[in-house]
C-alpha positions as CSV (number, residue, x, y, z in Angstrom):
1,X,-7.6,-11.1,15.2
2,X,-5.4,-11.2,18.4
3,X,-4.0,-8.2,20.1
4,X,-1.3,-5.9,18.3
5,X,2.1,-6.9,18.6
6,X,4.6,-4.1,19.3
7,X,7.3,-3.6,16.9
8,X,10.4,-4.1,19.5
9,X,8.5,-7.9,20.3
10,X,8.2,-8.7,16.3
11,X,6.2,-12.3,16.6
12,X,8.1,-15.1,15.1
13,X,4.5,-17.3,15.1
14,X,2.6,-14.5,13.7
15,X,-0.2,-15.9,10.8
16,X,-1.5,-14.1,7.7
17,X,-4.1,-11.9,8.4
18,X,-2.6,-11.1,12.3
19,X,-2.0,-7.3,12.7
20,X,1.6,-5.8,14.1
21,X,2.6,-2.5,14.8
22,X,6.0,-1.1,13.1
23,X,6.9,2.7,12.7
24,X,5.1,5.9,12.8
25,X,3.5,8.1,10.8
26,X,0.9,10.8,10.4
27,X,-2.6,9.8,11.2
28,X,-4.5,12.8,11.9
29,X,-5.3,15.8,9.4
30,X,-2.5,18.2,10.9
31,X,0.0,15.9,9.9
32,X,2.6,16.4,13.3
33,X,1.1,13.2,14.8
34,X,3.5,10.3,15.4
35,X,1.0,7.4,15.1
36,X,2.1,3.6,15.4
37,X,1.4,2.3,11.6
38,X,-0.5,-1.1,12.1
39,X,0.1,-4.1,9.5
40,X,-1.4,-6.8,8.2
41,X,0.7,-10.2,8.0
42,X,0.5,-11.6,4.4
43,X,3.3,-14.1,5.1
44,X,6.0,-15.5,7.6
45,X,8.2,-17.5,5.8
46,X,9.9,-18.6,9.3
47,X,12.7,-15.4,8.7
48,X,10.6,-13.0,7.8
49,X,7.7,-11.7,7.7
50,X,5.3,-10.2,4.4
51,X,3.4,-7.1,5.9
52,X,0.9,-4.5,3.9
53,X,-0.6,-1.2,5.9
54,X,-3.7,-1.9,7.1
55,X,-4.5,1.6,6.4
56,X,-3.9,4.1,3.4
57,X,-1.3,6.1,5.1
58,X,-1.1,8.7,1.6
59,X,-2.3,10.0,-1.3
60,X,0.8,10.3,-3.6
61,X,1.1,10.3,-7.7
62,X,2.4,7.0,-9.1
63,X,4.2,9.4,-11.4
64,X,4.2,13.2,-11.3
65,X,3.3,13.8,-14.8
66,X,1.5,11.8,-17.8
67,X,4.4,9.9,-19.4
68,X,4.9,5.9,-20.2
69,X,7.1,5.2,-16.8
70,X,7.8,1.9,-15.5
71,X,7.9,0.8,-11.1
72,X,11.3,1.0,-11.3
73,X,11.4,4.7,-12.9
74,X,8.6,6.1,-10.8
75,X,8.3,9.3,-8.5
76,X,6.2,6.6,-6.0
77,X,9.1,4.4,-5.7
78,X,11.2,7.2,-5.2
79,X,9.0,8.4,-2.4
80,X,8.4,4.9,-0.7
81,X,12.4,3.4,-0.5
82,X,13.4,7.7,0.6
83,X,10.9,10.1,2.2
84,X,8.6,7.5,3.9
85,X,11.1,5.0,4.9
86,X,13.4,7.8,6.8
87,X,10.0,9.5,8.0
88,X,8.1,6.4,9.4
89,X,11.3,4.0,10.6
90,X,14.1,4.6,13.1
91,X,17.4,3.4,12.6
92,X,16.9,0.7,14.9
93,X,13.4,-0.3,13.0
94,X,15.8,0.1,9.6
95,X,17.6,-2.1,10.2
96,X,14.9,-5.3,10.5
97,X,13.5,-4.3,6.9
98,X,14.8,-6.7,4.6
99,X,15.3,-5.5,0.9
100,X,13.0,-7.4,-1.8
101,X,13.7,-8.6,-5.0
102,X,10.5,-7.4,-6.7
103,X,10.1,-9.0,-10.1
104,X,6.6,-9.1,-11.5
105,X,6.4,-5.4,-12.1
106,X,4.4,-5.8,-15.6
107,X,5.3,-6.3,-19.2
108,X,8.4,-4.6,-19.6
109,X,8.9,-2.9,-16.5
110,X,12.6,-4.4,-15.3
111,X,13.3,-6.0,-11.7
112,X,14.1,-4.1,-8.5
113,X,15.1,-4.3,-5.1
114,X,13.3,-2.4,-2.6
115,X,12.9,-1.5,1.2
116,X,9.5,-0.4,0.4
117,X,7.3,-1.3,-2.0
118,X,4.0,-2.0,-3.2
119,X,1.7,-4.9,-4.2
120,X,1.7,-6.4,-7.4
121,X,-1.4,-8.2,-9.1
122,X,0.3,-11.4,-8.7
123,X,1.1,-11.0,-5.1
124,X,-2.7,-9.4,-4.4
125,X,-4.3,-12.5,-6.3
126,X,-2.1,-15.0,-4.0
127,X,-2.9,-13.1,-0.8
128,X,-6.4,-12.9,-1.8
129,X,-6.3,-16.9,-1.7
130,X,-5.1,-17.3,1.5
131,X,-6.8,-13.9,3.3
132,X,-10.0,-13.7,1.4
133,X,-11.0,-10.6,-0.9
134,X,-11.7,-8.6,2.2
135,X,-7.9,-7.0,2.9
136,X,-8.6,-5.5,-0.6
137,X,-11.0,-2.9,1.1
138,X,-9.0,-0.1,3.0
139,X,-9.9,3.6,4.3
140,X,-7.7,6.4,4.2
141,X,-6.2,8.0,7.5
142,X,-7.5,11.8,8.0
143,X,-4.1,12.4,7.0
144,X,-4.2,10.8,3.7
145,X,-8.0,12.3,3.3
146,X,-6.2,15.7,4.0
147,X,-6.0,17.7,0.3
148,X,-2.4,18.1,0.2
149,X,-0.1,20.7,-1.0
150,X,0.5,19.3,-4.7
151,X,-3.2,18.5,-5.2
152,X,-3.6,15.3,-4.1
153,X,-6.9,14.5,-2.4
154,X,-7.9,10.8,-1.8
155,X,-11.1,10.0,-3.7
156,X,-13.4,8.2,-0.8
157,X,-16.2,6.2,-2.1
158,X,-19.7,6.9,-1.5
159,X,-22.2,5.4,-3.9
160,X,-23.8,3.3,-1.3
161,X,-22.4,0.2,-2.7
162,X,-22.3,-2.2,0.8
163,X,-19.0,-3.8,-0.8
164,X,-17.3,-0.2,-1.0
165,X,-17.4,0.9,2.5
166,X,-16.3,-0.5,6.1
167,X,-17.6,-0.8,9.6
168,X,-14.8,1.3,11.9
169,X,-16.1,1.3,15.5
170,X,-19.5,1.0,14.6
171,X,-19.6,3.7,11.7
172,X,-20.0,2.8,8.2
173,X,-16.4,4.2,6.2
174,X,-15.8,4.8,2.5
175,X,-13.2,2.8,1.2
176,X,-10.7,4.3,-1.0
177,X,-8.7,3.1,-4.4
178,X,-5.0,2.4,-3.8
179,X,-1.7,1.7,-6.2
180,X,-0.3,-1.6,-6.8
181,X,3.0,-1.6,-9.1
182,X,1.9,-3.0,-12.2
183,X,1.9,-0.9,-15.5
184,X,-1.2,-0.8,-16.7
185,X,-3.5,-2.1,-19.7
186,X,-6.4,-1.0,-21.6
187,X,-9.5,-2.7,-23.2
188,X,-8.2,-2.4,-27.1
189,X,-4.4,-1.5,-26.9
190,X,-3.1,-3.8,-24.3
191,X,0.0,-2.6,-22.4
192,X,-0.1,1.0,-21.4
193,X,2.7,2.1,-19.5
194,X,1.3,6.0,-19.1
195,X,-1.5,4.2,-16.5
196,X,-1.1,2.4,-13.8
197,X,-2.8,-0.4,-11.9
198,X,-5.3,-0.1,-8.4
199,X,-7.4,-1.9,-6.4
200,X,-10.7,-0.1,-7.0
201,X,-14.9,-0.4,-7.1
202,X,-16.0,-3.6,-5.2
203,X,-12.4,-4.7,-4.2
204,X,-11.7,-5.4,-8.0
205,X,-8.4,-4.9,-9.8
206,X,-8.7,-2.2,-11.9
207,X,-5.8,-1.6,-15.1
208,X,-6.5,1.9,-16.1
209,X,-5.5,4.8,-14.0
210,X,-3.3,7.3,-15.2
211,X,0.1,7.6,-13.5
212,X,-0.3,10.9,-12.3
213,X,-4.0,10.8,-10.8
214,X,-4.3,12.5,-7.6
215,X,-6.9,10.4,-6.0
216,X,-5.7,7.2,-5.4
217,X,-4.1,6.0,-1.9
218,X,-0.8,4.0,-0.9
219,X,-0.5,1.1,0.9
220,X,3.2,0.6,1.6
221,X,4.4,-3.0,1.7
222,X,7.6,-4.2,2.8
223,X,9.8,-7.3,4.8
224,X,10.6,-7.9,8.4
225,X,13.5,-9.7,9.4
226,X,12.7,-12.2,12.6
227,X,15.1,-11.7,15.2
């Protein structure tokens, strides 16, 4: 990878798998840190650019309670397109964050536009042919490992499975599950809108998780406009 790229010099030549910097947010387990949130490059399309935390910046219910709930419906959506883009983005770094039509959300689950989103399957199984299964595996910030106030706790793996953890300055990390948008599906009943999808165990896409889990981690995704 070459060198971060700061968010006021947004690269118009950046290439999947380059990493930026855009924002802020809490990285440390106090949570009054203003840390630069890295990204990984999925995309430039020329205009704009397709970037996924590199980190889990949170560990947030896809839904607070166990109901059938669609993307568009969810408290996570909610949190992503209010809370966490006022919290992480200035005005000025608002205004280069180009709305997305997001419209494989799952069976039934109805098209929306978004300043913040995350993944879906399809979108994780396209990346994953251009990047590798690699930027599957993510580790939590101590903020996002921080037990939080509504229960939330982010579940860190740690079965000595070589394909589960990552090497972070030399020490050997526990990855961590995190959300993508779909609705989920189970073995026998097919569609199951009261669960959710993840990327879990062994970078593999998992179907089952009910919406209102509290271990699993967020990845925000979202658009760049190229200056």
């Amino acid at each position: 990878m070459r060198d971060d790229h700061p968010a006021s010099t947004l690269p118009r030549s950046a290439q999947p798998g380059e990493i930026i910097t855009f924002g802020t947010y809490p990285h440390m387990a106090g949570g009054t840190d203003r840390t630069p949130i890295r990204w990984r490059v999925l995309q430039n399309s020329g205009s704009e650019l397709f970037v996924l935390s590199v980190s889990i910046l949170d560990c947030k219910r896809y839904h607070g309670t166990y109901v059938d709930i669609t993307w568009r419906d969810c408290d996570l959506r909610r949190w992503l397109n209010d809370e966490f883009y006022h919290a992480a983005f200035s005005p000025a770094e608002q205004e280069l964050i180009t709305p997305t039509l997001c419209t494989d959300n799952g069976e039934g689950s109805p098209d929306t536009q978004d300043r913040v989103f995350l993944l879906s399957i399809a979108e994780v199984e396209q990346i994953t042919d251009v990047l590798g299964k690699d930027f599957r595996r993510a580790t939590g910030t101590e903020y996002a490992r921080t037990k939080k106030a509504d229960g939330c706790r982010l579940y860190v793996m740690d079965k000595n499975v070589e394909a589960d953890y990552i090497y972070e300055d030399g020490t050997k990390v526990g990855c961590s599950w995190w959300w993508l948008r779909n609705q989920g599906t189970l073995k026998d009943s097919g569609n199951a809108p009261s669960r959710a999808v993840f990327v879990g165990t062994r970078a593999s896409i998992r179907h089952y998780a009910r919406v209102n889990r509290t271990g699993y981690g967020v990845r925000p995704a979202l658009k760049l406009r190229l200056r």
